[in-house]
Backbone as XML, in Angstrom:
<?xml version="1.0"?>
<chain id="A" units="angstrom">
  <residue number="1" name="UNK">
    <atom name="N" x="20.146" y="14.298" z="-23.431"/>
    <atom name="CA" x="18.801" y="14.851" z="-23.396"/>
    <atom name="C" x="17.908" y="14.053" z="-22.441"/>
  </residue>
  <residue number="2" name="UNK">
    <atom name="N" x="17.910" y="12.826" z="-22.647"/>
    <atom name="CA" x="17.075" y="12.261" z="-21.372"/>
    <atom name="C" x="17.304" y="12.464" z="-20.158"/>
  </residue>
  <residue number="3" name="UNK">
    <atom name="N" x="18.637" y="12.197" z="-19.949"/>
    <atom name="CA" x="18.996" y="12.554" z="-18.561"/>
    <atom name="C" x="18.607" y="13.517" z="-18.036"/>
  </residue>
  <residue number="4" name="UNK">
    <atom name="N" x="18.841" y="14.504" z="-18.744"/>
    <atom name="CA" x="17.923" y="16.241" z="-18.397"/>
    <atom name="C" x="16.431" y="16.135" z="-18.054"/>
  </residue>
  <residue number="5" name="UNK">
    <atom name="N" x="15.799" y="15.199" z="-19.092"/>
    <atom name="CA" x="14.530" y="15.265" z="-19.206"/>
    <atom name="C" x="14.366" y="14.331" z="-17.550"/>
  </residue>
  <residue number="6" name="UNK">
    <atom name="N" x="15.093" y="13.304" z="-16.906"/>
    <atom name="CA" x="14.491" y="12.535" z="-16.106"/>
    <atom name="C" x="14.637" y="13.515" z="-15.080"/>
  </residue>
  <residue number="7" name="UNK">
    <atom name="N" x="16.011" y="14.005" z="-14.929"/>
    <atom name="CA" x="16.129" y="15.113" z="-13.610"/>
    <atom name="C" x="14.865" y="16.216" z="-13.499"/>
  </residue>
  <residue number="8" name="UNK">
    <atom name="N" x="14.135" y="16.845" z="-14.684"/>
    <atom name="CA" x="13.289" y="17.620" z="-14.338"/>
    <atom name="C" x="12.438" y="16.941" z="-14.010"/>
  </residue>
  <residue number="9" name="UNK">
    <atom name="N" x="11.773" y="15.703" z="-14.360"/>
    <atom name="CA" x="10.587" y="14.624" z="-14.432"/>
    <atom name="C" x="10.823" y="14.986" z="-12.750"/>
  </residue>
  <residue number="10" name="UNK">
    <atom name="N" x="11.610" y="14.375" z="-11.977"/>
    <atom name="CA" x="12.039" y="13.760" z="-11.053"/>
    <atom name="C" x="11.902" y="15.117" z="-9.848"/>
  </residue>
  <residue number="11" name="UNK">
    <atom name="N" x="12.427" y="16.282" z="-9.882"/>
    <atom name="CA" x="12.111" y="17.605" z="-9.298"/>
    <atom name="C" x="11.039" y="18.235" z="-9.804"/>
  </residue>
  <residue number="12" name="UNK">
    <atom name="N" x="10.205" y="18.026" z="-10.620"/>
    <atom name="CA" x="9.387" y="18.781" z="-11.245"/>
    <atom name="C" x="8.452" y="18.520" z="-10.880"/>
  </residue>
  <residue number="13" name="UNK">
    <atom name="N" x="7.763" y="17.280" z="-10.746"/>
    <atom name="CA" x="6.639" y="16.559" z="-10.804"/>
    <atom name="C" x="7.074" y="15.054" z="-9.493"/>
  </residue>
  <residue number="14" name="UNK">
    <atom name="N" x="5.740" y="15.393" z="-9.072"/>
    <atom name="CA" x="5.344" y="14.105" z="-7.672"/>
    <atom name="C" x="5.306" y="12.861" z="-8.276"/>
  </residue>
  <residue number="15" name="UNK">
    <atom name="N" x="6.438" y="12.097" z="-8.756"/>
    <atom name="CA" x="6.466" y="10.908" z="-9.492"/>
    <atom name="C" x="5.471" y="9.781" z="-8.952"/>
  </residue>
  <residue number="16" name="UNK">
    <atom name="N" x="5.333" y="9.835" z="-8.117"/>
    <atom name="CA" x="4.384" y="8.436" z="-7.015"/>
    <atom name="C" x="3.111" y="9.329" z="-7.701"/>
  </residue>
  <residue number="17" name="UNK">
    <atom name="N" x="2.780" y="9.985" z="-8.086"/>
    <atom name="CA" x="1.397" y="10.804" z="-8.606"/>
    <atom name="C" x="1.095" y="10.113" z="-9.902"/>
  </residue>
  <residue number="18" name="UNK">
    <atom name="N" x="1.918" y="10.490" z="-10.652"/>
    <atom name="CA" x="1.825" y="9.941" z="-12.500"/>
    <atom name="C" x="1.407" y="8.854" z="-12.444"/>
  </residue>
  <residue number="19" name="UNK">
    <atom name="N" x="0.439" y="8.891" z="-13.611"/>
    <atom name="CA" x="-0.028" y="7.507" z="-13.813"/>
    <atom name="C" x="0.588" y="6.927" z="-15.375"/>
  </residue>
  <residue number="20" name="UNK">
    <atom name="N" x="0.449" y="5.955" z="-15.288"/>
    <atom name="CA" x="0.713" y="5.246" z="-16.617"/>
    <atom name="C" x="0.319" y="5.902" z="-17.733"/>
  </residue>
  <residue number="21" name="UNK">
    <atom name="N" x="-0.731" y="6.403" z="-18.249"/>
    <atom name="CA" x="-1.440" y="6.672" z="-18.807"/>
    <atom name="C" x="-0.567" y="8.507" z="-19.121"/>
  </residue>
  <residue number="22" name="UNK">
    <atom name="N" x="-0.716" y="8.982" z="-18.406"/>
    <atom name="CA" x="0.280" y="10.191" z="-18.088"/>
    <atom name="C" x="1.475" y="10.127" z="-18.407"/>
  </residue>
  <residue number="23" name="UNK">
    <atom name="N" x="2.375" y="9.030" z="-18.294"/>
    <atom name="CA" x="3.604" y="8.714" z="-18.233"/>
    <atom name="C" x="3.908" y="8.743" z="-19.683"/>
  </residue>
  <residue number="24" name="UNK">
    <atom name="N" x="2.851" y="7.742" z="-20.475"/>
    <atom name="CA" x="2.840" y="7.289" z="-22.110"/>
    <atom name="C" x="2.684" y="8.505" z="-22.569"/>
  </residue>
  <residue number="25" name="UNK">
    <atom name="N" x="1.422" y="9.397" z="-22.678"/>
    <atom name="CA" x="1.088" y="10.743" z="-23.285"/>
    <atom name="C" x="2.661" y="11.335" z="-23.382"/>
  </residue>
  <residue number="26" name="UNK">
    <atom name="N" x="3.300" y="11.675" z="-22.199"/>
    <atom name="CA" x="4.292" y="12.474" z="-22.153"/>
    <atom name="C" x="5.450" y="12.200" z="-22.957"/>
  </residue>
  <residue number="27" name="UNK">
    <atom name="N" x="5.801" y="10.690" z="-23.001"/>
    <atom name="CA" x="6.181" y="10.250" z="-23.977"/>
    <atom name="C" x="6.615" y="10.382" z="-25.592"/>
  </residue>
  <residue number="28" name="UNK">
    <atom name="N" x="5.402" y="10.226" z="-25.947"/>
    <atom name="CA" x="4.361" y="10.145" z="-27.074"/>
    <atom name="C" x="4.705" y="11.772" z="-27.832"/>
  </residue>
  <residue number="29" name="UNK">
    <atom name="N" x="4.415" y="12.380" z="-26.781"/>
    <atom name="CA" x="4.407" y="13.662" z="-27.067"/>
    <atom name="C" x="5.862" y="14.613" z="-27.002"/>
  </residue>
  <residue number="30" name="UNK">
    <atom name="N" x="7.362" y="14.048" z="-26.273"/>
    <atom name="CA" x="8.028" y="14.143" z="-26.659"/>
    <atom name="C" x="9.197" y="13.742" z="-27.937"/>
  </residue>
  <residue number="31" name="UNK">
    <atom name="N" x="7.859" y="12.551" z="-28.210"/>
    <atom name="CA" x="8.769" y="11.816" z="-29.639"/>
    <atom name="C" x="8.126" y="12.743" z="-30.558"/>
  </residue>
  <residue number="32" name="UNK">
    <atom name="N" x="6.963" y="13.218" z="-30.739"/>
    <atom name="CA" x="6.366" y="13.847" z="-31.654"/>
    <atom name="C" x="6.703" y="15.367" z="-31.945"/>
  </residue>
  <residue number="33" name="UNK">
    <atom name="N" x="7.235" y="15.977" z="-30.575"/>
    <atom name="CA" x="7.972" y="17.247" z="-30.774"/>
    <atom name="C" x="9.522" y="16.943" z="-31.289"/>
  </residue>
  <residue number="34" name="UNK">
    <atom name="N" x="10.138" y="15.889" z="-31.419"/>
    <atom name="CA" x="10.875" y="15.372" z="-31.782"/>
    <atom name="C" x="12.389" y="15.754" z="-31.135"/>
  </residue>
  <residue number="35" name="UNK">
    <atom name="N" x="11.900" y="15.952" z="-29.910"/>
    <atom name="CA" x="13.013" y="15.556" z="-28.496"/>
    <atom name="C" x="13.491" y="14.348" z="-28.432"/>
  </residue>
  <residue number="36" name="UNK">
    <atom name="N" x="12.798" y="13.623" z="-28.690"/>
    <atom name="CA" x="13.198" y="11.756" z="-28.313"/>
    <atom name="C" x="13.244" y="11.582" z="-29.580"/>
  </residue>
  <residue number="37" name="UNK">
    <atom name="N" x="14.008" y="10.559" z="-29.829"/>
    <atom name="CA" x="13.577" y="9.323" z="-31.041"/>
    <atom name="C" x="12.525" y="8.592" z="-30.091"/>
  </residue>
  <residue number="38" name="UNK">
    <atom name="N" x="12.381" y="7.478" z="-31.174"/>
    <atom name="CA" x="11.121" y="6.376" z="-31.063"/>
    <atom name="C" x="12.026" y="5.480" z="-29.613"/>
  </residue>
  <residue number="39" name="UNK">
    <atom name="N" x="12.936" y="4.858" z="-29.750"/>
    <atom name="CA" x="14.014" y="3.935" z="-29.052"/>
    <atom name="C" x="14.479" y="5.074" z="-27.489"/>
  </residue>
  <residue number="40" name="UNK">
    <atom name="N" x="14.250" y="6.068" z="-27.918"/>
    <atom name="CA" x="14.464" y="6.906" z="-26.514"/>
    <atom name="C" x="13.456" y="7.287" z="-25.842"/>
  </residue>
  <residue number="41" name="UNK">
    <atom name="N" x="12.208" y="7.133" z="-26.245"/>
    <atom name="CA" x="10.470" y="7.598" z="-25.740"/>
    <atom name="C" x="10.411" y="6.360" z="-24.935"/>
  </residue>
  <residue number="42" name="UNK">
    <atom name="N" x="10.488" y="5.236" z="-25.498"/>
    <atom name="CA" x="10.328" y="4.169" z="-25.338"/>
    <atom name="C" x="11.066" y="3.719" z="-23.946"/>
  </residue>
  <residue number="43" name="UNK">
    <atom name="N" x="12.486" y="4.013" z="-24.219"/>
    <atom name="CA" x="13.258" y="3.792" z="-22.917"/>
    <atom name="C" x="12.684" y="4.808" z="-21.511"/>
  </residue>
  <residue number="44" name="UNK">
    <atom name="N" x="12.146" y="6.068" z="-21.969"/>
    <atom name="CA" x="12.139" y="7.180" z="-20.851"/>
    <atom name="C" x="10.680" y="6.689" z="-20.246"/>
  </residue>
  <residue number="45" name="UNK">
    <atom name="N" x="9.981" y="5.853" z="-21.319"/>
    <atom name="CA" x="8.654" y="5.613" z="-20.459"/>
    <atom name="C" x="8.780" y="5.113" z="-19.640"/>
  </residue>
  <residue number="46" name="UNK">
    <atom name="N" x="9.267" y="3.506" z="-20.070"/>
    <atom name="CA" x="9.642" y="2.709" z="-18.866"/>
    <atom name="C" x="10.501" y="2.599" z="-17.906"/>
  </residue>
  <residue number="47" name="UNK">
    <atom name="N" x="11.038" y="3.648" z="-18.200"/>
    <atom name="CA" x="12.133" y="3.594" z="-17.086"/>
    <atom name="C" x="11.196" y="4.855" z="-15.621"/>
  </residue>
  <residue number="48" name="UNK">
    <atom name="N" x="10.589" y="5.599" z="-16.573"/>
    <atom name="CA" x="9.611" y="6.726" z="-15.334"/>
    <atom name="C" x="8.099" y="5.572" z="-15.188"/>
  </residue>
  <residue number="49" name="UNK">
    <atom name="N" x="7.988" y="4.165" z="-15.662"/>
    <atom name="CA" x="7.068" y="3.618" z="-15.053"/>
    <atom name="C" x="7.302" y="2.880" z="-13.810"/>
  </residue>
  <residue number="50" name="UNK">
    <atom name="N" x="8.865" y="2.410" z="-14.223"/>
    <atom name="CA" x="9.112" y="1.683" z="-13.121"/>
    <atom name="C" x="9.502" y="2.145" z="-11.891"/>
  </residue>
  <residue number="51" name="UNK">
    <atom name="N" x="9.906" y="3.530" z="-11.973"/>
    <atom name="CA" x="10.253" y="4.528" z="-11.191"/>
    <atom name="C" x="8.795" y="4.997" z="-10.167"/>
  </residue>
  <residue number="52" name="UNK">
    <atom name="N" x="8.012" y="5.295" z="-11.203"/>
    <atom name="CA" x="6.614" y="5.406" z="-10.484"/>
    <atom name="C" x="6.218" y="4.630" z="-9.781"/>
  </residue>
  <residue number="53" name="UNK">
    <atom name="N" x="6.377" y="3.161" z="-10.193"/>
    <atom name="CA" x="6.134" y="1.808" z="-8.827"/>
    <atom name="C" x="6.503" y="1.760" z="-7.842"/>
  </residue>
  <residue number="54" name="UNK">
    <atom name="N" x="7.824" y="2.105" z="-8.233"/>
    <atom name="CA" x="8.591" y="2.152" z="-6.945"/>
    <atom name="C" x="8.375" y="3.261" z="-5.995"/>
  </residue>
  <residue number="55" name="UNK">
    <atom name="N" x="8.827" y="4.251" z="-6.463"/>
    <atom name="CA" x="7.549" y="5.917" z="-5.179"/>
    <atom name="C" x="6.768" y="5.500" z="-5.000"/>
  </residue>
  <residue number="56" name="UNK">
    <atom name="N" x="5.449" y="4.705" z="-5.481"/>
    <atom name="CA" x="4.150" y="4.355" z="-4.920"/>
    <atom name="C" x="4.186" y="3.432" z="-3.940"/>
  </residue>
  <residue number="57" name="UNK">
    <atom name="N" x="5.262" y="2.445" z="-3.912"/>
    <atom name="CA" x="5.604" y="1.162" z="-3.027"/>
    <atom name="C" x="6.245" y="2.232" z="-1.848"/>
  </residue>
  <residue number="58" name="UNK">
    <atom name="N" x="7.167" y="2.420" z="-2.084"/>
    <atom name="CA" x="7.574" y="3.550" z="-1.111"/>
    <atom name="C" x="6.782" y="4.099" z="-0.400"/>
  </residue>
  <residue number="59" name="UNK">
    <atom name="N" x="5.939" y="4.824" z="-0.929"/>
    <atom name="CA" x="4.918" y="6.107" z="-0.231"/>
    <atom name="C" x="3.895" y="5.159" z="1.063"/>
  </residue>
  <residue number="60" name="UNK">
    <atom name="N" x="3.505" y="4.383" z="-0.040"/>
    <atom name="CA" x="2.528" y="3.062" z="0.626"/>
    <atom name="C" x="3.286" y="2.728" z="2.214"/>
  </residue>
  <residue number="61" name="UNK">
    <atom name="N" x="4.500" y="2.460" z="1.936"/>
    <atom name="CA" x="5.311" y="2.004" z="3.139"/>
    <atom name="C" x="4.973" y="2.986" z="4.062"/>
  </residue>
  <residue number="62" name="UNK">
    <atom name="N" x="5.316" y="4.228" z="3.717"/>
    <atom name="CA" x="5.828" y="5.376" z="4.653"/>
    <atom name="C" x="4.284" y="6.086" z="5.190"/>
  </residue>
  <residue number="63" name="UNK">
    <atom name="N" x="3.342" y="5.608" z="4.666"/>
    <atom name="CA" x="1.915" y="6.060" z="4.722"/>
    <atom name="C" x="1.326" y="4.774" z="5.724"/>
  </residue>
  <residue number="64" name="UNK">
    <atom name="N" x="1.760" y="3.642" z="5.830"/>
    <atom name="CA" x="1.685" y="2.723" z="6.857"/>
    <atom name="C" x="2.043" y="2.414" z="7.456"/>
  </residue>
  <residue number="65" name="UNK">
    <atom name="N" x="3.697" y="2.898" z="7.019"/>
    <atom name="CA" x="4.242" y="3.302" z="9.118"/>
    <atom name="C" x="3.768" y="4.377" z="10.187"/>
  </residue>
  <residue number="66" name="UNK">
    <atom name="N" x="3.395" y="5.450" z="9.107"/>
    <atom name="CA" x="3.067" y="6.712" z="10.240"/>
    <atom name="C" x="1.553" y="6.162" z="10.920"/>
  </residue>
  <residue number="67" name="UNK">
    <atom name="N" x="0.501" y="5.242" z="10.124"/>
    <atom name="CA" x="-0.547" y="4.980" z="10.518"/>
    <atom name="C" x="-0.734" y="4.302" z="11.699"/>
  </residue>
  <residue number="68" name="UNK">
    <atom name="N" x="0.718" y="3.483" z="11.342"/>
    <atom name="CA" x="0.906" y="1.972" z="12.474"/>
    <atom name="C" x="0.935" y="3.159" z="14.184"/>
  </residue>
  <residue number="69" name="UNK">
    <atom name="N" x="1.977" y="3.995" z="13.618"/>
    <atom name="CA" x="2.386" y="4.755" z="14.982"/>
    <atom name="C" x="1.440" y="5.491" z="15.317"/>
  </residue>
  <residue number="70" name="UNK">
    <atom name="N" x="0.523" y="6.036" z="14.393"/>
    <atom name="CA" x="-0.956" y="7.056" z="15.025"/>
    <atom name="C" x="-1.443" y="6.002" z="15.920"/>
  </residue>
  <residue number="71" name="UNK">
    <atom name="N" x="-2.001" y="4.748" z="15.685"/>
    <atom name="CA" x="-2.984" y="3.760" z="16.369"/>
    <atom name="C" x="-1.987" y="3.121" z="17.188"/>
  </residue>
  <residue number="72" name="UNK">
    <atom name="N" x="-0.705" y="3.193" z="17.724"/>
    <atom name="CA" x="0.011" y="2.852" z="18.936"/>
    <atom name="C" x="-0.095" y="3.663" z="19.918"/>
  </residue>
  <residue number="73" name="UNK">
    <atom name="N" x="-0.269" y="5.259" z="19.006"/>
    <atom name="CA" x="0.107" y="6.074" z="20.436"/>
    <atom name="C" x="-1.369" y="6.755" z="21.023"/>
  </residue>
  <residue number="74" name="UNK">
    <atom name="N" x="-2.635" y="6.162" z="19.789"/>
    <atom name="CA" x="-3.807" y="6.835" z="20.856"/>
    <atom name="C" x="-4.578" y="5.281" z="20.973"/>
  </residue>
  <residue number="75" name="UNK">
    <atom name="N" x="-3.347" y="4.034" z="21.108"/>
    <atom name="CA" x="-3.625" y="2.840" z="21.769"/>
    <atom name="C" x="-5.248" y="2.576" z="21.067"/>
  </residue>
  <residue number="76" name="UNK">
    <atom name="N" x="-5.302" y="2.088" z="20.270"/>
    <atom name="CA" x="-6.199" y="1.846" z="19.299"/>
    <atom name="C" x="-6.054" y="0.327" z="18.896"/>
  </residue>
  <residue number="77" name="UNK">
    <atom name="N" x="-7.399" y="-0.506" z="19.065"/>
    <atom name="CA" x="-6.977" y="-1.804" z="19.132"/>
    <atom name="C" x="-7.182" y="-2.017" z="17.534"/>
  </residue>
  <residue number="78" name="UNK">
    <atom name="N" x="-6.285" y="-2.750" z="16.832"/>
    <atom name="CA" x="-6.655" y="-3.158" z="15.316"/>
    <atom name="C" x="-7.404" y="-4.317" z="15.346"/>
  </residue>
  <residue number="79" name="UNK">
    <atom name="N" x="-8.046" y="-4.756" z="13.961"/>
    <atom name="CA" x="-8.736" y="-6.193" z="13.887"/>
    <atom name="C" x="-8.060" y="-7.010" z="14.164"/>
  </residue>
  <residue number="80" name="UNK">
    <atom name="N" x="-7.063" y="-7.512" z="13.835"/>
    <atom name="CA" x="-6.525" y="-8.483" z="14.546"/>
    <atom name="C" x="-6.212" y="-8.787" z="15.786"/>
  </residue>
  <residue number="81" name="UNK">
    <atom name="N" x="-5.964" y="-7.670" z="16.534"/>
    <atom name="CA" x="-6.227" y="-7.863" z="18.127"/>
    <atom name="C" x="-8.134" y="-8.088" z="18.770"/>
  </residue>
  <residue number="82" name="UNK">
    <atom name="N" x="-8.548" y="-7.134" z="17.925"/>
    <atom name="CA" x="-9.972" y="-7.894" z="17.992"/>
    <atom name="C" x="-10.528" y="-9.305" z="17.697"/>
  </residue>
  <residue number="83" name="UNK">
    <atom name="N" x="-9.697" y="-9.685" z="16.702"/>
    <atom name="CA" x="-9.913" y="-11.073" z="16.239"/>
    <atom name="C" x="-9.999" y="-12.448" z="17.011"/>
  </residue>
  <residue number="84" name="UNK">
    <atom name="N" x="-8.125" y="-11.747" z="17.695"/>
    <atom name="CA" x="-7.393" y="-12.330" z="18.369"/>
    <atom name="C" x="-8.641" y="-12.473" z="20.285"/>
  </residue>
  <residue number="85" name="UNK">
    <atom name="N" x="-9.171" y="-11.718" z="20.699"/>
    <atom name="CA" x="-10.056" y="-11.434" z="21.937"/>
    <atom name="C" x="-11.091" y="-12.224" z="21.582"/>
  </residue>
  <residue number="86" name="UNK">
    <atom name="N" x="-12.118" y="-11.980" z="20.362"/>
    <atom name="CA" x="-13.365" y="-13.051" z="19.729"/>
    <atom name="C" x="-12.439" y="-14.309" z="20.335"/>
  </residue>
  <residue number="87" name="UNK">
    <atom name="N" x="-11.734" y="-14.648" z="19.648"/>
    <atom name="CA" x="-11.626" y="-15.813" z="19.691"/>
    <atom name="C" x="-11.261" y="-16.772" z="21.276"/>
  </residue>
  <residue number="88" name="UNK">
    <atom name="N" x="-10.756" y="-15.616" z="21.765"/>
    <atom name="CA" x="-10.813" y="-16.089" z="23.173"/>
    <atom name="C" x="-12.092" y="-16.267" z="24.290"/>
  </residue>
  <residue number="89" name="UNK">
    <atom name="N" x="-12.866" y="-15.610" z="23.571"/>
    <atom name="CA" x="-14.094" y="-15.334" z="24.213"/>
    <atom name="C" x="-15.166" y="-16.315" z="24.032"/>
  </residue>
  <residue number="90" name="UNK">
    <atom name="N" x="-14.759" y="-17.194" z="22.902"/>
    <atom name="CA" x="-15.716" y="-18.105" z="22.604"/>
    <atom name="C" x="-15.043" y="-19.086" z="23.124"/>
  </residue>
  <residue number="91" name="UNK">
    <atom name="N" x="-13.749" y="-18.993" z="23.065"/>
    <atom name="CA" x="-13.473" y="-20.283" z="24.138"/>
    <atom name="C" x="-14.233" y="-20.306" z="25.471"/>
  </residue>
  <residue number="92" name="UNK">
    <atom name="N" x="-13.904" y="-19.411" z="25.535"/>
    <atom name="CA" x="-13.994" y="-19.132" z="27.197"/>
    <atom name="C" x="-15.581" y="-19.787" z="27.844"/>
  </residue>
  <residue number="93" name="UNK">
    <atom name="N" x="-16.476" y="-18.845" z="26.683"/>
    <atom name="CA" x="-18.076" y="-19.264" z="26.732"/>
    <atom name="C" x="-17.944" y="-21.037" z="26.354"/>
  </residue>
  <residue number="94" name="UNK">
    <atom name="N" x="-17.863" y="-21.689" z="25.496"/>
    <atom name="CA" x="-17.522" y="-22.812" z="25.370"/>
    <atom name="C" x="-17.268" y="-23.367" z="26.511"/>
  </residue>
  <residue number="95" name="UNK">
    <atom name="N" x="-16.281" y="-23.170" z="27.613"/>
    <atom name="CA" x="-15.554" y="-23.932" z="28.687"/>
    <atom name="C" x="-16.475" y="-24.003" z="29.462"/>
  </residue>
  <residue number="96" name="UNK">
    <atom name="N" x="-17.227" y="-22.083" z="29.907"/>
    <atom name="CA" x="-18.039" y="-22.237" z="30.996"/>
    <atom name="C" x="-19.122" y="-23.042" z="31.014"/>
  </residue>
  <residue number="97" name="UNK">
    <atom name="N" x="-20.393" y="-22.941" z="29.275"/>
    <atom name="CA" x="-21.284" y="-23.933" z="29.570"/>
    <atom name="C" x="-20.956" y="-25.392" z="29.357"/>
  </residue>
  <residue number="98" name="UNK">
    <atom name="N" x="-19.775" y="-25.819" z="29.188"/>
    <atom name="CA" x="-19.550" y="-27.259" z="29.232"/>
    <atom name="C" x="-19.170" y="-27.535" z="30.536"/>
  </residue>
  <residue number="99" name="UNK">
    <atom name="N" x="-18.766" y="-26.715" z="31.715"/>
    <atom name="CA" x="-18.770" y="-26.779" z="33.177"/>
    <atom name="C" x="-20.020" y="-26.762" z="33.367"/>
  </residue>
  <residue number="100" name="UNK">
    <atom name="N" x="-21.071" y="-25.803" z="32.998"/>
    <atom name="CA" x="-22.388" y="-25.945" z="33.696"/>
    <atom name="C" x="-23.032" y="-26.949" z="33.472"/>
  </residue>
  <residue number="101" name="UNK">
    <atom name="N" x="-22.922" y="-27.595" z="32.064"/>
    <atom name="CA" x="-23.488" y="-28.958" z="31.682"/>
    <atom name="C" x="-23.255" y="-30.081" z="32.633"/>
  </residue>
  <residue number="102" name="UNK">
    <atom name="N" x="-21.439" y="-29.982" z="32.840"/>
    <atom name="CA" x="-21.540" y="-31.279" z="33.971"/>
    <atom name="C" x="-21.761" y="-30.958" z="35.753"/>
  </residue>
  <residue number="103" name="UNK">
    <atom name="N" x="-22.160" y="-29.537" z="35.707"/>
    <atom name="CA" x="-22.115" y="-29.521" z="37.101"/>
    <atom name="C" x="-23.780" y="-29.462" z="37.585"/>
  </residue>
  <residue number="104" name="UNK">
    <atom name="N" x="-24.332" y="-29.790" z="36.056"/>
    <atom name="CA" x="-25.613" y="-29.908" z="36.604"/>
    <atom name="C" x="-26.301" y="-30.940" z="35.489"/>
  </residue>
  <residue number="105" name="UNK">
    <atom name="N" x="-25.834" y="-31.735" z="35.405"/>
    <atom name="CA" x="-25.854" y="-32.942" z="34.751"/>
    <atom name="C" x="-26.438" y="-34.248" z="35.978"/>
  </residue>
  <residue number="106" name="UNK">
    <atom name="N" x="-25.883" y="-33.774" z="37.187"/>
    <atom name="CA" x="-26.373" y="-34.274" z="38.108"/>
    <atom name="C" x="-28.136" y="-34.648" z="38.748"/>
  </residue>
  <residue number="107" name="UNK">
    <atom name="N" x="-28.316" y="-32.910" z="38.295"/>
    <atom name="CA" x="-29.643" y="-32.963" z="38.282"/>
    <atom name="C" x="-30.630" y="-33.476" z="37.607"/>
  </residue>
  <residue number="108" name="UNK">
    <atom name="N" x="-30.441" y="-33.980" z="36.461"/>
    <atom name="CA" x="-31.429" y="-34.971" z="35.722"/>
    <atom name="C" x="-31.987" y="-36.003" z="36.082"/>
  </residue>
</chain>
């Protein structure tokens, strides 16, 4: 019976969707129609919670690779390449007025 029950869980429903909260109800509510025992609700929760982590870790991945490749291909600079430029830029300003300091240090 579970097994049945996970295969429909699993084709039926957008598992990376369910929330915890969702997951328990369903549960809950198959021990009470008295599909599950207590020891089999129990197992089907956690086993479709940990399942749910994992699609969400997943999705996350696959939702930040396609992003990575949108902002490569319409060449889109991220913060850290911005970060990475600030920081060169204050060098840079840094170098020049410490050249102007001694190249007119003279003049005092």
């Amino acid at each position: 019976m579970i097994e049945l029950l996970k295969k429909g869980i699993l084709t039926g429903i957008g598992l990376a969707s369910l929330t915890k909260e969702k997951i328990e109800r369903f549960g809950k509510d198959l021990i009470k129609q008295g599909h599950l025992s207590e020891i089999e609700g129990k197992e089907l929760v956690s086993y479709l919670e940990e399942l749910s982590e994992r699609e969400k870790n997943n999705m996350d991945l696959k939702v930040e690779t396609v992003i990575i490749r949108i902002l490569k291909t319409f060449d889109v600079a991220r913060k850290e390449d911005i970060r990475k430029l600030e920081k060169r830029i204050a060098l840079l300003e840094r170098t020049k007025f410490a050249n102007l300091d001694k190249t007119h240090s003279h003049e005092i």
